[in-house]
N, C-alpha and C positions, 0 to 999 in steps of 0.2 A: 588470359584469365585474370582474372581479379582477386587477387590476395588480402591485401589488407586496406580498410580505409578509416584514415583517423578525421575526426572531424573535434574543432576546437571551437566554441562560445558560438556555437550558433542556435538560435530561440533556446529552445532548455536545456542544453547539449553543453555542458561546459566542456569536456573532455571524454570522447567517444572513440575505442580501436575497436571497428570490428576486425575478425578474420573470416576469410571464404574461402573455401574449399571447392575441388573439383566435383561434377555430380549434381545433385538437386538441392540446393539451400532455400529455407526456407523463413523468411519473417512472418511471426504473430504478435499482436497486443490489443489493449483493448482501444475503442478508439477514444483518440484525443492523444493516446501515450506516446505517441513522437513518431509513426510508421513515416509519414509525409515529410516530416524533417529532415531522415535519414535518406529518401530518396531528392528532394532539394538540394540536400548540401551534396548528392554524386553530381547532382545537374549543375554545379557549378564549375566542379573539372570537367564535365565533358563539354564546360564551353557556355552553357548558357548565362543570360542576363543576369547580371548579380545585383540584388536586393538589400541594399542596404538595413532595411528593417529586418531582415534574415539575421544579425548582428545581436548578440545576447545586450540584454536590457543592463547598461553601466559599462560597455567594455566599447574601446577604442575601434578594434577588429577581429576579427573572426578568419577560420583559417582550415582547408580542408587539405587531403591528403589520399592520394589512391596507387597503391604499386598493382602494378601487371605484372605477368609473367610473360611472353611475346611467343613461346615456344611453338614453330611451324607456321607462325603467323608473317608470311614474307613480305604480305602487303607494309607491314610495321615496319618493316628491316626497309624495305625500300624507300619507305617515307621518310625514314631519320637519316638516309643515307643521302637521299637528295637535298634534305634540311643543311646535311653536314653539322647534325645533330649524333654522340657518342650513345649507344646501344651499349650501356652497362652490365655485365654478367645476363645477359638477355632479359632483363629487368628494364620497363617502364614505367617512372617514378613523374608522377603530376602533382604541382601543389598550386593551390588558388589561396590569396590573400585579398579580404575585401574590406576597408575602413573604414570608417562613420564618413571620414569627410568625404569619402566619394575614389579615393584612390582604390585602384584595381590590380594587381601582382599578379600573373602566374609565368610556371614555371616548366616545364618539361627538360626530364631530367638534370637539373640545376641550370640551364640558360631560359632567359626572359624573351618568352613569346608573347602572343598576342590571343586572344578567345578565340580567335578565328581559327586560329590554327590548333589552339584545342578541340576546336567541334572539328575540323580535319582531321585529325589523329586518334580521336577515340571514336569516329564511327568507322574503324576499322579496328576496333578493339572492343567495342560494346552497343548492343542495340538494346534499347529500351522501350518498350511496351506500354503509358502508362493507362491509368482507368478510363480515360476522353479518348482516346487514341483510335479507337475503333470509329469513332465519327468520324475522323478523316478519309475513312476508307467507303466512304460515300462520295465521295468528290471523285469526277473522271480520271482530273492528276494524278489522284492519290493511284486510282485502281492503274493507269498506266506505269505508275513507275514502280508499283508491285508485280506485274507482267515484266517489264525489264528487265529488274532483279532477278525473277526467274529464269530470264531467256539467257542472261548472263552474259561470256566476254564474245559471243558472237554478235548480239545483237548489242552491245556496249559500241563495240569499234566501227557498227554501222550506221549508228547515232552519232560517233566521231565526224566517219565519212558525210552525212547530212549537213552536222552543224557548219562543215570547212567548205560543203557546197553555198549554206547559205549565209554564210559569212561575207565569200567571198561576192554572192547576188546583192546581200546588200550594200557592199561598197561601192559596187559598181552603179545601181542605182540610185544611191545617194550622188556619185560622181556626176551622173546623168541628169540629176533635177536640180543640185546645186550649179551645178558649169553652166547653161542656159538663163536667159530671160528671155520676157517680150520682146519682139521685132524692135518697138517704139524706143525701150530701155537700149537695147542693145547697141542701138544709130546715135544713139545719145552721147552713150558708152563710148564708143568708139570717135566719135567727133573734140569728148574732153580729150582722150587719152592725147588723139593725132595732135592735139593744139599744145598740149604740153608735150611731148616728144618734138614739136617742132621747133618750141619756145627756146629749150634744151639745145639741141643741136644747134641750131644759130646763132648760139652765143660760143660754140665751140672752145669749151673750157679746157683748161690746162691742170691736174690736181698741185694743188700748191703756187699756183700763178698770183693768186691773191696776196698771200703774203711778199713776194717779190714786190709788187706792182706799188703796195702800200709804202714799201721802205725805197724807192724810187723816187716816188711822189713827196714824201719828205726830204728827202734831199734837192728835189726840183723846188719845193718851195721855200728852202733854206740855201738857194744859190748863190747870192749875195754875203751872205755871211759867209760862210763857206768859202768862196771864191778871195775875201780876206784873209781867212785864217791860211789858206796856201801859201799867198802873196807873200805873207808876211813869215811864215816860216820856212820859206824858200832864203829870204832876204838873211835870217837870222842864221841858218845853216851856213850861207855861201857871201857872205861878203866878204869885201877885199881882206881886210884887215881887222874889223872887229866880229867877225864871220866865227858861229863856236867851230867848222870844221878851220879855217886858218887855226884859231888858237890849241884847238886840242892837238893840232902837226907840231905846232911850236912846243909844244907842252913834253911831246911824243920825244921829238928832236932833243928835247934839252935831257931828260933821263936818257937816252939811248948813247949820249956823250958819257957819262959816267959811270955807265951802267958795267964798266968792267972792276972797278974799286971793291961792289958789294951786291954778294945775290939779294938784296934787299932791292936795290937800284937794279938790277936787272929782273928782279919782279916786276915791280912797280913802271920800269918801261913797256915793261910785254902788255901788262894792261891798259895801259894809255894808247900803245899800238893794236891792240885789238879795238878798244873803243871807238879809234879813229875811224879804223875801215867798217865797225856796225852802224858807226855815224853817217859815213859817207852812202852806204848803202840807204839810209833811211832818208837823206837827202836826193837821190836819182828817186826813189818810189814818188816823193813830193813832190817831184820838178814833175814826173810822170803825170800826175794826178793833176796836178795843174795846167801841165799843156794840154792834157787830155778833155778835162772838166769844159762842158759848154750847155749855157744853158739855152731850154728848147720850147718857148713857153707852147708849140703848139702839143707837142710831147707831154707836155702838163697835162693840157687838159684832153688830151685822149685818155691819160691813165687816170684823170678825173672821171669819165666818162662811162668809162671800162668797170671801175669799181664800184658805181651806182648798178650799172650793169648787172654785176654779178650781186650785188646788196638785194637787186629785185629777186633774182630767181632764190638767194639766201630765206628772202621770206616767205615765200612760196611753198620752196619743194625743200627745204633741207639747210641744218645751220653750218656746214662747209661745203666744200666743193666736192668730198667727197662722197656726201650725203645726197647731194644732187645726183650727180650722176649713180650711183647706186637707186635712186626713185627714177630714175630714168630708165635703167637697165627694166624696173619691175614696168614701165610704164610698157615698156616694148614688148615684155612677154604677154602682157599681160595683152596688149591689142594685139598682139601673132593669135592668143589664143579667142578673139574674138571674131578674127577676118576669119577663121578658120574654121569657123563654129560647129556649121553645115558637117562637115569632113570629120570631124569628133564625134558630134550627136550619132553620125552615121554609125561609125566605130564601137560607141559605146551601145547603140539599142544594137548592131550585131554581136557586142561581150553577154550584153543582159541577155538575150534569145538565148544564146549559149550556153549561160550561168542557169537558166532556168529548166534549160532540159537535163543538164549535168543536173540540176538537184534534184528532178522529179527521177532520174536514175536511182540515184542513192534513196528518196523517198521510196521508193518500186521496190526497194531491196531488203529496206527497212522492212515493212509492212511486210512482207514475205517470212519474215525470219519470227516476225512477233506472229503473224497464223498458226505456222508452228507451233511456235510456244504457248500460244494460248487453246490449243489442240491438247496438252500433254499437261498445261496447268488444270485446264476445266476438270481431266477426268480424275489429278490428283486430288483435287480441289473435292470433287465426289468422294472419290473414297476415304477421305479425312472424314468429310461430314457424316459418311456412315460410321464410324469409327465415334464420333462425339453424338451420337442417338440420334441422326438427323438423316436417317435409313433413304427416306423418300424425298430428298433431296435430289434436284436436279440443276445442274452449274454452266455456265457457258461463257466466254469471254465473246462479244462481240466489236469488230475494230470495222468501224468506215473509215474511208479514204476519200480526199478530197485534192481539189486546186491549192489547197490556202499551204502557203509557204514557213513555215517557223522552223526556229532550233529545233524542235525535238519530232518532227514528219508532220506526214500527212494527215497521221490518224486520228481519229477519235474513238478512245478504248473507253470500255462500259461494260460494268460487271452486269447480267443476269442470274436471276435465283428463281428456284418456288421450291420450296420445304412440302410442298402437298401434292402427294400423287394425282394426278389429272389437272393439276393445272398448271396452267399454260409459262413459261419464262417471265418474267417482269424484270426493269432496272432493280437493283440491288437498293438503292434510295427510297424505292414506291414500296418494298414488300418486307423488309428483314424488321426482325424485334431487337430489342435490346439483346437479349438473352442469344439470339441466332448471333445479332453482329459478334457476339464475342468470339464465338466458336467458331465464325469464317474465319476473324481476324488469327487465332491460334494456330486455324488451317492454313493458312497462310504464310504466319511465322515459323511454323514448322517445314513447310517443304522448301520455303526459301533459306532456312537455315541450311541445309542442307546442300547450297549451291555456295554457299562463302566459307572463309574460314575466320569469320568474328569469334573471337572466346568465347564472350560471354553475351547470353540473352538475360533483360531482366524486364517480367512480368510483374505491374504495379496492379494488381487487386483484378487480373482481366479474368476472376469470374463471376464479376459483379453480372447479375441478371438470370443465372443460369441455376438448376436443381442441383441439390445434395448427389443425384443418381446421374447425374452429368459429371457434376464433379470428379466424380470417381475417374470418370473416363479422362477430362482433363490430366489430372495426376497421371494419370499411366502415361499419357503423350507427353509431358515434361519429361518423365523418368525417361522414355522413350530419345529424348531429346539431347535429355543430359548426358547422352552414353555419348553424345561426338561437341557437347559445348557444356560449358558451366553456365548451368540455369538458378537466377535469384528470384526468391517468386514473393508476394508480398501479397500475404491471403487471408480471408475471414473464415475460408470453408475448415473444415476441420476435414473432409477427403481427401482434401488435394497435399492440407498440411499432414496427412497422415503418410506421406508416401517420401517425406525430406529424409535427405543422408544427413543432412547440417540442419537443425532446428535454432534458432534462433529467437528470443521472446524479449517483445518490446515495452519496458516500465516504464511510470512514470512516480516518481517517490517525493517526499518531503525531506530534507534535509536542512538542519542552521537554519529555520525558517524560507527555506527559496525550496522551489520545487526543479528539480531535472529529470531529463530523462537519460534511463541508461539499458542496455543489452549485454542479456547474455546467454550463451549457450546453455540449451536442455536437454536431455536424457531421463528413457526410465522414468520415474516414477514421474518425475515433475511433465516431462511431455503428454504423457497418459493425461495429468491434471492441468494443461494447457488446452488439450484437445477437449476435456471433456467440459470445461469454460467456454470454450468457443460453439460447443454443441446447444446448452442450453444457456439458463441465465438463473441468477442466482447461488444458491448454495449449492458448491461443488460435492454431490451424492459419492458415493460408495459404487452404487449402481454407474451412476454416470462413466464413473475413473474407469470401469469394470468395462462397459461398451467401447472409451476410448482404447485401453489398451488393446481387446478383440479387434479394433478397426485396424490398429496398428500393425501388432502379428498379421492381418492380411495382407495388408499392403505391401509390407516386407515379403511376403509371400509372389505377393504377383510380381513384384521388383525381382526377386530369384528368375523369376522363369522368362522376364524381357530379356533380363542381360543374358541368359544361360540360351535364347535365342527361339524360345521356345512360345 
């Protein structure tokens, strides 16, 4: 239910709180006085498009505000739970922030969501009604997914079961017409692939051989140097007498004589004698390396030859070697899955066959459950319209079934109507009036209200088209309505506003030279003198006040005898 909504600088609105109560609330004013601004700015916490020009004339930003009460409503509790969003004293607190430059805020319950998940969250907290809204319920869509609604979590979970049928067909199908080409592409296809896959393997790459093969080759072409600098530090390690391992022994020998006088001299020998033997040891690695070292020019030019080699397939398929063979790997699967086409295709038109009779099951199952329902909406549908003066009204839901595959079935649903005895059904688009759409769409929202547990309904002006003596009836099915949701209704009639728990009246004043608009709660005398405003025009009579209050006292009368069941 809808408690409180503050609205901040928006069009003439500098600072608006309303409060709503449980039961029938109702908005009047005259027009122009701000009725449209005040259902706007709700439209922008429950998600919709924010308007910058919505933004008061000199102000930075503008800022709306709506708490709920969530009470019994579990769809809410589930929603915020799966959010891993915190359910506050069973309060749901929305705030929207909209700026001139275009920045967009909102909030649910202090953490920063997105609009989308605002329009997720409050159409399980609030439906709204507004004056256009009744044209949409000319469109086939529309009329089917008002049938759903009514048919509710049976035919919900078989619309589940449909969509995960044809989800699953169009994967499969898509698998089916992507995976294939032409015969002609395909031999094509399969001819580059074989030549690179062969290209690849007969060069029978090593990962990381490149790098070896490189530091080989410069050393094969630095042989000669090389084979010097051994030579020569073989000579300077190991000669006879001017040899550094001769001198560093003598060096060794000579502290190792004295070395008993002072632990300084028996330092100083121990590392002359260690030296000695890391010397000598670094002397056998050389003499190794040089007996060993031979150069190989044909050796050269194979790992010349090798590394053009692997340079080619480098520019080719991939900038290492390991790149290569990973394009290789894909080249393989990719021609397995081509030799093998035949043996796929097979597989896949036997999934698709599959997939299609699975959906035409769950289609079959669908369309069964909405006959039903549209069996037991038609005659509800009836007796609403008798109840709104539309006695000789006769209703029908009519759903054809077809081949054609989509998300939502088989069918094609389409409202029928005739308002006049003896004649014959017509689509609901070819025959209703302004005045009729309204009173379907009410019929409507009333018996589908009654399938959810949304709080709050709010009716923006839906009885534009309709009589004063309709009216009447209107009001009694809000009041009706309101006994199991909080209904806001936003109205010209003075019938329907005669019958509000919550009266509510919408100004528009001069103030400091700026005009704003502001609301506030009426009673007694001033509602009598609201109503009887909205009756006629002009100077509010004596007479007038006199008619509105007798409208009132009834109203309140017939409101006793709904609730008291009577």
């Amino acid at each position: 239910m809808l408690q409180r909504l503050i609205i901040e600088n928006i069009a003439l609105i500098e600072r608006l709180e309303l409060e709503f109560f449980g039961g029938f609330n109702v908005l009047t004013g005259e027009t122009g006085a701000g009725k449209s601004i005040i259902i706007d700015s709700l439209g922008l916490v429950l998600g919709e498009r924010a308007n910058r020009e919505l933004i008061s004339y000199g102000c930075s930003k503008a800022k709306v505000e709506a708490f709920f009460s969530t009470d019994n409503c579990h769809a809410v509790h589930e929603y915020l739970e799966q959010n891993e969003i915190e359910l506050e004293d069973g309060e749901v607190t929305i705030s929207r922030e909209i700026y001139a430059s275009g920045k967009n805020v909102c909030r649910l319950n202090g953490v920063l969501v997105n609009a989308n998940t605002l329009r997720e969250i409050t159409s399980l907290l609030v439906d709204i009604h507004g004056q256009h809204e009744h044209q949409s319920l000319l469109s086939p869509a529309s009329q089917a997914h008002y049938l759903d609604a009514y048919a509710g979590v049976r035919v919900e979970s078989a619309k589940h079961d449909v969509f995960k049928a044809y989800s699953e067909y169009v994967r499969v199908k898509t698998e089916l017409e992507a995976g294939f080409m032409p015969e002609s592409e395909r031999a094509q296809r399969i001819d580059i692939l074989s030549f690179q896959l062969k290209e690849i393997d007969n060069c029978a790459l090593v990962p990381g051989e490149d790098g070896e093969l490189e530091e080989e080759q410069r050393i094969l072409s630095n042989s000669e140097h090389i084979m010097m600098a051994l030579e020569r530090c073989c000579a300077l390690l190991n000669g006879d007498d001017s040899g550094a391992l001769s001198g560093v022994k003598s060096a060794s020998d000579s502290m190792c004589a004295i070395a008993e006088f002072s632990p300084k001299y028996a330092e100083a020998a121990q590392k002359l004698e260690e030296s000695y033997y890391a010397l000598e040891d670094a002397a056998y690695v050389v003499r190794d390396m040089r007996t060993s070292f031979e150069y190989d020019p044909e050796r050269l030019d194979y790992i010349g030859g090798r590394l053009y080699q692997i340079a080619g397939l480098k520019r080719k398929y991939g900038a290492t070697i390991e790149e290569i063979l990973q394009f290789r790997d894909r080249c393989a699967a990719e021609l397995e899955k081509l030799t093998s086409a035949d043996e796929v295709r097979m597989r896949l038109e036997g999934e698709l066959k599959a997939c299609i009779e699975h959906y035409k099951e769950c289609a079959r199952a669908l369309t069964e459950l909405r006959r039903e329902a549209a069996k037991t909406l038609a005659d509800e549908v009836i007796g609403q319209l008798g109840e709104l003066s539309l006695k000789n009204s006769d209703f029908s839901v009519e759903i054809l079934s077809s081949d054609d595959i989509s998300p939502n079935g088989s069918d094609k649903i389409e409202f029928y109507i005739t308002t006049n005895k003896g004649e014959p059904l017509k689509p609901l688009n070819k025959v209703a009036s302004g005045g009729e759409m309204s009173r379907i769409m009410l019929a409507l929202k009333t018996i589908i209200a009654g399938k959810d547990d949304i709080g709050t309904l709010i009716f923006d002006e839906i009885d534009t088209g309709i009589s004063g003596r309709v009216s009447s009836v209107v009001g009694e099915k809000m009041v009706r309505t309101s006994m199991e949701h909080q209904v806001i209704c936003i109205t010209h009639s003075p019938q329907i506003a005669a019958f509000a728990d919550n009266h509510l009246v919408v100004e528009k004043r001069e103030e400091s030279n700026k005009t704003h608009t502001f609301v506030r709660a009426i009673s007694g005398a001033e509602r009598a003198s609201e109503l009887a405003r909205i009756m006629g025009s002009g100077t509010i009579t004596e007479s007038a006040e006199r008619h509105a209050k007798e409208l009132i006292d009834d109203c309140e009368a017939i409101k006793m005898k709904i609730r008291l069941g009577q």
